[in-house]
C-alpha positions as CSV (number, residue, x, y, z in Angstrom):
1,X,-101.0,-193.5,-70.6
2,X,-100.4,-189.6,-69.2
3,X,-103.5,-188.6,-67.4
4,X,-104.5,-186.0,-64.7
5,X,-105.8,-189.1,-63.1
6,X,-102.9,-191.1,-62.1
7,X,-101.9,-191.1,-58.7
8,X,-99.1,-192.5,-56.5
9,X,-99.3,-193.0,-52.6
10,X,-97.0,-193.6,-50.8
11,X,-96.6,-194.1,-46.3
12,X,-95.0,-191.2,-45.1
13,X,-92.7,-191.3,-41.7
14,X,-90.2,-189.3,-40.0
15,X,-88.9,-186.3,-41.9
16,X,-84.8,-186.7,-41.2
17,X,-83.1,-185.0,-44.3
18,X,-79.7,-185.3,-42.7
19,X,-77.6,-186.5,-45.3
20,X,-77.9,-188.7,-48.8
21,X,-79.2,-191.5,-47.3
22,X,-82.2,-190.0,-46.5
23,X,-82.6,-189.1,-50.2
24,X,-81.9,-193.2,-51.0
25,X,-84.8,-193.9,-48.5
26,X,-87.4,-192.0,-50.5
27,X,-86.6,-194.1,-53.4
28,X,-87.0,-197.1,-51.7
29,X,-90.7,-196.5,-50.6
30,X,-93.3,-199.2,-51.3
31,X,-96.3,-197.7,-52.9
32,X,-99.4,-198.2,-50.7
33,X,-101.8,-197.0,-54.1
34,X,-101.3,-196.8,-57.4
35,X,-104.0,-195.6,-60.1
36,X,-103.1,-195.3,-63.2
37,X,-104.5,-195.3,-67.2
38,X,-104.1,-197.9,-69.2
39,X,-106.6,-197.6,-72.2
40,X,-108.6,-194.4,-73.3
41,X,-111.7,-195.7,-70.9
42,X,-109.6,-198.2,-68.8
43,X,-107.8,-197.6,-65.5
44,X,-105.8,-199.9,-63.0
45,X,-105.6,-200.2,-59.4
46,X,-103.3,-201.5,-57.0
47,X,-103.3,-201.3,-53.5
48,X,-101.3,-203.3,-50.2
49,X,-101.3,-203.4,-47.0
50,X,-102.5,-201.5,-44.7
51,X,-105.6,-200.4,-47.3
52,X,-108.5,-202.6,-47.6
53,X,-110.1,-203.0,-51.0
54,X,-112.9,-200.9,-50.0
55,X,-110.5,-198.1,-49.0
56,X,-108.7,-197.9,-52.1
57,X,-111.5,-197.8,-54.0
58,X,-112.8,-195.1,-52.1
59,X,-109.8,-193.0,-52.5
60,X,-109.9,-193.9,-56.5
61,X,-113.5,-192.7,-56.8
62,X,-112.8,-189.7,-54.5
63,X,-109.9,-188.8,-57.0
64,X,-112.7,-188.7,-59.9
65,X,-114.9,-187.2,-58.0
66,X,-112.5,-184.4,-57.4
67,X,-112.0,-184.2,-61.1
68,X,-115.4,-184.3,-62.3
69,X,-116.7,-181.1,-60.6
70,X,-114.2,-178.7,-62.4
């Protein structure tokens, strides 16, 4: 579902926009974090490597947080 909420992260590197296969390398990226909404109360979180649970989590709340206090 569309939400102000969702959020993609992704591991950045070296910035090398030198030709169109550095634009084919962006869409290659692994996401490290995703947080998305699934149901009107419900949302879903999935994390890898190098993020522990406990850090993604973190991040997720943070991202509420941030919300709530507008």
């Amino acid at each position: 579902m569309a939400s102000i909420k969702n959020a993609q992260f992704v591991e950045s590197g070296p910035q090398d926009n030198s030709g169109p296969q550095a634009s084919r390398a962006d869409e290659d990226k692994d996401y490290l974090l995703q947080l998305g909404k699934t149901t009107d109360d419900c949302f879903n979180m999935d994390f890898t490597y190098p993020l522990s649970l406990l850090q993604a989590f973190a991040i997720c709340v943070a991202r509420f947080d941030a919300k709530l206090s507008w």
